[in-house]
VEXVEXZA-641852 format. One line per 4 residues: for each residue z, y, x of N, C-alpha, C. Coordinates in steps of 0.2 Angstrom, whole numbers. Last residue first. Layout:
BEGIN
Z:Y:X:Z:Y:X:Z:Y:X  ...
//
This chain:
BEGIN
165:20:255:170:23:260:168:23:267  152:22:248:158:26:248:163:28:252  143:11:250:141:18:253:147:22:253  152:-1:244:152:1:252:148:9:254
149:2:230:156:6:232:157:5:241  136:4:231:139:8:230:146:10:232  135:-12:232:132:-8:237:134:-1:237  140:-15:221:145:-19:226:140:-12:233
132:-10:211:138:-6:212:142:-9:218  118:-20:214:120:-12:214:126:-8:215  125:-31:211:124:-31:219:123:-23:221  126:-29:197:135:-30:201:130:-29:209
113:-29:193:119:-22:191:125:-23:197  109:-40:197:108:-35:201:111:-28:201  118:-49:188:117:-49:196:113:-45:198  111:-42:175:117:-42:178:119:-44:185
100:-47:176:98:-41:178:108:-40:178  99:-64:177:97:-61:185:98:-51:185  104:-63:163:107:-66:166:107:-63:176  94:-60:157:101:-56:157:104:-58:161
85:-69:162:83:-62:162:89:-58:163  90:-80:155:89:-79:162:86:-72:163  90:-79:141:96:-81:145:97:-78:153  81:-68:133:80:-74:137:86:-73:142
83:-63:117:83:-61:124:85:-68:126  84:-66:105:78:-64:107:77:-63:113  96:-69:98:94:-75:101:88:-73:105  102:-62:89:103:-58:96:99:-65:101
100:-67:75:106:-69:79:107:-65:86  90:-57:72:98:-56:68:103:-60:71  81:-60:81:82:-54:80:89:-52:77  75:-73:73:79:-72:82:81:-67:82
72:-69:62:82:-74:62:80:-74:71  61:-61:61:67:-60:60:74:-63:61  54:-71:69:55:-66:72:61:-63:69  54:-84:59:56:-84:66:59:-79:71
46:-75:47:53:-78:48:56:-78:53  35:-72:55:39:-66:52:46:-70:51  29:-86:57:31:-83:64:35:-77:60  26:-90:44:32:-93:49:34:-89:52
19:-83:39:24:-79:37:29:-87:40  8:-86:47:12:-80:49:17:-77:44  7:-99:42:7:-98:50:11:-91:50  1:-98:31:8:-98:29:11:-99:38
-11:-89:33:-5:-87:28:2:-90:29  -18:-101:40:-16:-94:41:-10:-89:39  -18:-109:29:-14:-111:35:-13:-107:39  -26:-103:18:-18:-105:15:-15:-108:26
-38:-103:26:-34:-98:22:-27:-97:22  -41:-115:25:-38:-110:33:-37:-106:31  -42:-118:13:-38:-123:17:-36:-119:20  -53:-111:9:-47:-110:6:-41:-113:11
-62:-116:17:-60:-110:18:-53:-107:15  -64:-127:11:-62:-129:18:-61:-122:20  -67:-124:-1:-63:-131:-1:-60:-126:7  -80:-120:2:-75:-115:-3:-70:-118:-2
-87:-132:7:-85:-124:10:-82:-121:7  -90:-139:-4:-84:-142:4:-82:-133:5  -95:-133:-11:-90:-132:-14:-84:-135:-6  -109:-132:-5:-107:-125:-7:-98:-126:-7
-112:-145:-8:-111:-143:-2:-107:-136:-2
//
């Protein structure tokens, strides 16, 4: 009985372990490509940069 248990601890062990040097990999190569930022984020805060300065330049004249 004892030995399932050592068995089955090792097992979550090794899948923990290799779980998070997935995710350390994954974080590092979205981080080196620039891939970490979401499309649509960049995408919606530049449309409010341009409706900011189109607002601006009517406050002007």
């Amino acid at each position: 009985m004892n030995e399932i248990l050592k068995n089955t601890g090792l097992v979550s062990l090794m899948l923990v372990l290799l779980y998070s040097i997935k995710k350390i990999f994954d974080y590092c190569d979205l981080h080196s490509t620039d891939s970490y930022e979401d499309e649509n984020v960049s995408k919606a805060a530049e449309e409010f940069v341009q409706e900011i300065s189109r607002k601006g330049e009517k406050a002007d004249l």
